[in-house]
C-alpha positions in Angstrom: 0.0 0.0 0.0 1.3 3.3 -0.8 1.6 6.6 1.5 -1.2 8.0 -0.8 -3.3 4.8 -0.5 -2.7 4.6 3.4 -4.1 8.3 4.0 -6.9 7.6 2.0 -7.7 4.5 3.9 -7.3 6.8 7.0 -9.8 9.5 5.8 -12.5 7.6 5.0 -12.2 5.4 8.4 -12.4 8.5 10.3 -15.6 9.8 8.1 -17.1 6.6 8.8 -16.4 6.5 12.7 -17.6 9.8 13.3 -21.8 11.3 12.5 -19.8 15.2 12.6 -18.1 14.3 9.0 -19.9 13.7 5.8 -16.6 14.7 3.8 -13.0 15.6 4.0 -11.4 18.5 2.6 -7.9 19.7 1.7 -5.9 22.3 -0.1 -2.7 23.8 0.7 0.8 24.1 -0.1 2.2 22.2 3.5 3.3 18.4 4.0 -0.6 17.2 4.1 -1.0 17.9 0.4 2.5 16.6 -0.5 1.7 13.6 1.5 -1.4 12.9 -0.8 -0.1 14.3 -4.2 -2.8 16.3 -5.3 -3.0 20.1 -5.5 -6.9 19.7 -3.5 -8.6 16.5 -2.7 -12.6 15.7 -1.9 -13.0 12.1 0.3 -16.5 11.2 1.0 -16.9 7.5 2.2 -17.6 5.9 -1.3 -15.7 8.9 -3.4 -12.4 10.3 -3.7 -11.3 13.3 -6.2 -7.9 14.1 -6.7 -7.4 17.7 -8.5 -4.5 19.0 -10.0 -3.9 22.5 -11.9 -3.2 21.4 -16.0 0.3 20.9 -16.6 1.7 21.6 -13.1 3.2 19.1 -10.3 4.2 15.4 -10.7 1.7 13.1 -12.2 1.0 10.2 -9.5 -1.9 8.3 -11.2 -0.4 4.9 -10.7 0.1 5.6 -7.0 -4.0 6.2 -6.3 -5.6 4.0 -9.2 -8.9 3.7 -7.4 -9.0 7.5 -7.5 -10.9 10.0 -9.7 -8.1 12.4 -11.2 -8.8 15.6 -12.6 -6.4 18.5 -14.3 -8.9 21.7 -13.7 -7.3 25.3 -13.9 -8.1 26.0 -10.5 -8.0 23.1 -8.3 -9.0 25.3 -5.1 -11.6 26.5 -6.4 -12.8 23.6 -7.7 -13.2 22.1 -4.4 -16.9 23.2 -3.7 -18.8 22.3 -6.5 -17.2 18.7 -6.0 -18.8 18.4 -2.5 -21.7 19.2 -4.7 -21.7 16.8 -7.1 -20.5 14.3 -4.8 -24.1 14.8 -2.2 -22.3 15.5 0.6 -24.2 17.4 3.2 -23.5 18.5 6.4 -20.0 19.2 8.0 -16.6 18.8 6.0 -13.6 17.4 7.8 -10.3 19.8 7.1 -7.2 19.6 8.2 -5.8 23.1 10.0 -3.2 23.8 7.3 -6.2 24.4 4.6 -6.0 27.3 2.7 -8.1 30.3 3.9 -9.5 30.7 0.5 -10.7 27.0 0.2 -12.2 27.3 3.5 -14.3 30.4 2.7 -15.8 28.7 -0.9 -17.1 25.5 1.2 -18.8 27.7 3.8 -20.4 29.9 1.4 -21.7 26.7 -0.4 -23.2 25.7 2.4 -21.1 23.5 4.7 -19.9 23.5 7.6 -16.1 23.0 8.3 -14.7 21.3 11.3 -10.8 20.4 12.1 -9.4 16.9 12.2 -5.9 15.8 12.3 -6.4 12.3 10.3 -3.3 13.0 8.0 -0.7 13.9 10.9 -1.9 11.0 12.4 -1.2 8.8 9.2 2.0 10.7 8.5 3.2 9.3 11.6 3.8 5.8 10.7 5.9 5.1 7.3 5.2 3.1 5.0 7.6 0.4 3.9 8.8 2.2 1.1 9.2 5.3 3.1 11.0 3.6 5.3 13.3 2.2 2.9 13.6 5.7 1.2 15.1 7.1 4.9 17.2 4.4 4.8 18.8 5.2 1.6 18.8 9.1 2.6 20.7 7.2 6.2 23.4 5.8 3.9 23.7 8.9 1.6 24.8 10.5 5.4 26.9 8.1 6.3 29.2 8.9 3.1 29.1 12.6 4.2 30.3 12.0 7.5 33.3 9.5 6.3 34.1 12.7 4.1 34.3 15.1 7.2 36.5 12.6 8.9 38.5 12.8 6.0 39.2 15.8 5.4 39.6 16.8 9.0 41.9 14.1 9.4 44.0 14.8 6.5 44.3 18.3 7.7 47.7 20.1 8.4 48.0 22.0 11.5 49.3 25.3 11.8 48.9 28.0 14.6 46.0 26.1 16.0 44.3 25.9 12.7 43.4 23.4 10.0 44.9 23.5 6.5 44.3 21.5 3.5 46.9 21.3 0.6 45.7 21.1 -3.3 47.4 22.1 -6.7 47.2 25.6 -5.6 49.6 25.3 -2.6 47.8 25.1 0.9 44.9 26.5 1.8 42.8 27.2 5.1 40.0 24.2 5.6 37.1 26.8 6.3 33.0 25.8 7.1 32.4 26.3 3.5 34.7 23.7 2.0 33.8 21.6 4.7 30.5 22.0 3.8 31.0 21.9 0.0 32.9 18.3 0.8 30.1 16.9 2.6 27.6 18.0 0.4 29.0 16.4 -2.6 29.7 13.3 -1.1 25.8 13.5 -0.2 24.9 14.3 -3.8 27.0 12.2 -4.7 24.8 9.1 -3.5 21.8 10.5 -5.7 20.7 13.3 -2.6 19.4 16.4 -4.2 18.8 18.4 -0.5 21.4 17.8 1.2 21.4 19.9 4.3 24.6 20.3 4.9 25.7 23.0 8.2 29.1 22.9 9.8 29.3 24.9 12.7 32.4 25.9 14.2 33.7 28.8 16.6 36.0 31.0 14.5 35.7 33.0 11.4 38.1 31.4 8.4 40.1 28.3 9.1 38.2 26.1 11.0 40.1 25.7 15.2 42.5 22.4 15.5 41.9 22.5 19.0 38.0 23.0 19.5 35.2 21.4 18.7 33.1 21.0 14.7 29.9 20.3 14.5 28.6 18.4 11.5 25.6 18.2 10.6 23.3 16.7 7.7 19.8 17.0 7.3 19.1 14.9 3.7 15.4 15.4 2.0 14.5 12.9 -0.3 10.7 12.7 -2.3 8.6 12.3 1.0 10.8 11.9 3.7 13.8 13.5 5.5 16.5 12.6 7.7 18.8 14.5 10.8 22.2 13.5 12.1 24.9 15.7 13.7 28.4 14.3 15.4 31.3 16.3 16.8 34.9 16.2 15.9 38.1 17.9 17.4 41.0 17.4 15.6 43.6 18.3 18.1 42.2 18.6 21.4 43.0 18.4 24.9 40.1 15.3 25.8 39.1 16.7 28.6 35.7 18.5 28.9 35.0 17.3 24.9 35.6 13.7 25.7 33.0 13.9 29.0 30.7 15.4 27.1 30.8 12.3 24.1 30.6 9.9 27.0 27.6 11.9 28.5 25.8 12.1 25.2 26.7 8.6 24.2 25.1 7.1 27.6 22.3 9.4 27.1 21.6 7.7 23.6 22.4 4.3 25.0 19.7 5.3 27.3 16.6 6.4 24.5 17.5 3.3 22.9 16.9 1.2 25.2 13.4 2.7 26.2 12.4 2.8 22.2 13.2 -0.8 22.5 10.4 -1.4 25.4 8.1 0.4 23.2 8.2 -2.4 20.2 8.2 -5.0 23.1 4.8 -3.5 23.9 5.4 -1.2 26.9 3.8 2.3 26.9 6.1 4.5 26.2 6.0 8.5 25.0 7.9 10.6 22.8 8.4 12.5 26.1 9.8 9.7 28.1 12.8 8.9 25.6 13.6 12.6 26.3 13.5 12.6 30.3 15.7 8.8 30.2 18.4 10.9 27.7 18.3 14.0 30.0 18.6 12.0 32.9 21.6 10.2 31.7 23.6 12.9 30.2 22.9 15.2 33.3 24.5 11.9 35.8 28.0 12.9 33.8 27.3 16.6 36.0 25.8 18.3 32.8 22.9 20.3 34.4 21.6 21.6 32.0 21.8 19.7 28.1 19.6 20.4 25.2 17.4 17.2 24.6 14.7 17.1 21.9 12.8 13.8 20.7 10.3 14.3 17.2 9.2 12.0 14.4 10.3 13.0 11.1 9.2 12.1 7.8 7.3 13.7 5.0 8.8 17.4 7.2 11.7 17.8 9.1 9.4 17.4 12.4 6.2 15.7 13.0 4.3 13.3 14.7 5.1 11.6 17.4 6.0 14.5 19.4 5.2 15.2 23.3 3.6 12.8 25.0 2.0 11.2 22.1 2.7 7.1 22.4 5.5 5.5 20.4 4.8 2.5 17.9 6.5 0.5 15.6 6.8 1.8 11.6 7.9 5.5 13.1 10.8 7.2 11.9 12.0 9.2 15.5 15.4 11.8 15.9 16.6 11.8 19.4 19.3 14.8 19.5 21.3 15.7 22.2 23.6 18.6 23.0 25.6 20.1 25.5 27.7 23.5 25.8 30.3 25.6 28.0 28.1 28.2 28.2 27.9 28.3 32.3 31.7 27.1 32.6 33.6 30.3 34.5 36.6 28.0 34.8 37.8 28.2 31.0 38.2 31.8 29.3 35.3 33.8 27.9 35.5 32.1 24.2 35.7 28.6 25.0 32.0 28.9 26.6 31.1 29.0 22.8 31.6 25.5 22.4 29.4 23.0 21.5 29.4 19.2 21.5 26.3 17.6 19.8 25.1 14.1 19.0 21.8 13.8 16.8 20.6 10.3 15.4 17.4 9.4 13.4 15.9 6.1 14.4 14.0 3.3 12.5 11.5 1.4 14.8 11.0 -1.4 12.5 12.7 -4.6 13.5 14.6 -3.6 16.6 15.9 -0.1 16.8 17.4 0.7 13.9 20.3 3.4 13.7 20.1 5.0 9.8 23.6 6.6 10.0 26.7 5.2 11.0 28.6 8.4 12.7 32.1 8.4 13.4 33.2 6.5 16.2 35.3 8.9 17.9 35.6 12.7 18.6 39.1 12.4 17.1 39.1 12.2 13.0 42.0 10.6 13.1 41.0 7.6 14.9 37.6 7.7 13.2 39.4 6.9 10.1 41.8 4.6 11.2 38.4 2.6 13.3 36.2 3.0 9.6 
């Protein structure tokens, strides 16, 4: 069954359930219409209608065969006089994303609109193919991460700072070449989006002796992935190695309760956060940035909060920690960052999509690949 054919399945389950909803309504430019591939859609219980402006958008027929599909020139506005034709009566389903136009044709035809959040709630499990599509996105980040690590192991050192040679003589290894590299090794494996961000701490070449955050944040056709490690090329391994070890146990940790969820404990979105926080504060860090989200057809969605976790969801569990409230080191090393951001397959087991470096140190990341 495809995405397309799973939300339709969804609408017309939650018309029938509920005497409030004689159709469903949508129209918008937001991850609900990409997610069902029309420019507006009509649902009744025995009818679907898929419109689409002539000429415009990707054609996705085959994906909805049991669908009526129409090119109109104005697929919005067209909405209306389907409900019509269709007989529905009574109040229309919509999600809150619908355009404000849309919404004002249906009421002055007669309707009634009402709010329902049947597609975010579909979104929230993948399909197989989505899942396989994250996957592929997973491996297309993994080949951006072995490019940092080889570049920033490969790097010459001088005052403090990281320099990469080439037929032009030597030149200083900045965030944008870092992020150029990375990028094309992501585009590389067929990623058009790649979402590439390196953040470091000082303006042209990128510090030997503090930490680079890497970051990549792939979007494919219908789904999107996020993973971030940190790397220190020449660094003391003090405060950056406890901070690894913090975040590391803290990820051990939302493992480990996102594996009691597909073993059939109830377990929230919310309570994979508070088991990573917990963890990474034990290592004396009182304060570390923890955020736990699905992802999927956008870069955060369902489950989210204190919504329940179930098996087929795509999750990101990111962790990060900083100097910020450390008066023991000068005034520019509070600036740093160490960060550790995974997306998770909850399919058979808990699957890890990215395989980050193993080490803060590029060097031994390499020499460990």
């Amino acid at each position: 069954m495809s995405r397309i054919e799973r939300a339709l399945e969804a609408v017309r389950e939650r018309l029938r359930s509920s005497d409030a909803g004689a159709a469903f309504v949508h129209a918008a430019s937001d991850a609900d219409s990409d997610y069902l591939g029309a420019d507006a859609v009509v649902v009744t219980a025995d009818d679907a209608v898929w419109l689409r402006a002539s000429g415009v958008g990707r054609d996705r027929t085959d994906e909805t065969p049991h669908v009526d599909h129409r090119l109109v020139d104005d697929p919005a506005g067209a909405v209306a006089g389907v409900l019509d034709e269709l007989g529905a009566s009574g109040t229309v389903l919509t999600p809150r994303g619908v355009r404000h136009d849309v919404a004002l044709f249906v009421e002055r035809a007669g309707y009634d609109l009402a709010s329902t959040a049947v597609l975010a709630d579909a979104r929230a499990v993948k399909t197989t193919a989505e899942r396989d599509a994250v996957r592929a996105l997973g491996t297309a980040a993994t080949a951006g991460f072995d490019t940092a690590v080889e570049r920033l192991a490969t790097a010459d050192v001088e005052a403090d700072t990281l320099w990469t040679g080439g037929a032009d003589g030597a030149a200083p290894l900045t965030v944008e070449r870092l992020t150029d590299a990375v990028a094309a090794a992501l585009a590389g494996d067929g990623v058009e989006t790649p979402g590439v961000r390196v953040r470091g701490v000082a303006d042209g070449a990128l510090p030997a002796d503090r930490p680079i955050v890497v970051e990549c944040q792939p979007a494919g056709v219908g789904v999107c992935l996020r993973a971030a490690w940190t790397l220190v090329v020449d660094g003391d391994g003090g405060w950056e190695r406890r901070a690894q070890l913090a975040l590391d146990a803290g990820h051990r940790a939302g493992r480990g309760t996102l594996a009691a969820a597909l073993d059939g404990e109830s377990v929230t979105v919310g309570e994979v956060a508070a088991e990573v926080r917990a963890e990474v504060t034990a290592y004396g860090f009182g304060e570390p940035t923890v955020d736990v989200y699905g992802v999927g057809q956008s870069a955060y969605e369902r489950p989210r909060g204190n919504e329940e976790l179930s098996e087929g969801q795509v999750v990101v569990v990111a962790a990060s920690v900083t100097r910020a409230a450390d008066e023991t080191v000068h005034a520019r090393r509070r600036g740093d960052v160490v960060s550790h951001v995974e997306t998770l397959c909850l399919d058979d087991g808990v699957e890890r999509l990215v395989s980050l470096p193993s080490s803060l140190s590029p060097a031994r990341s390499l020499d460990e690949r």
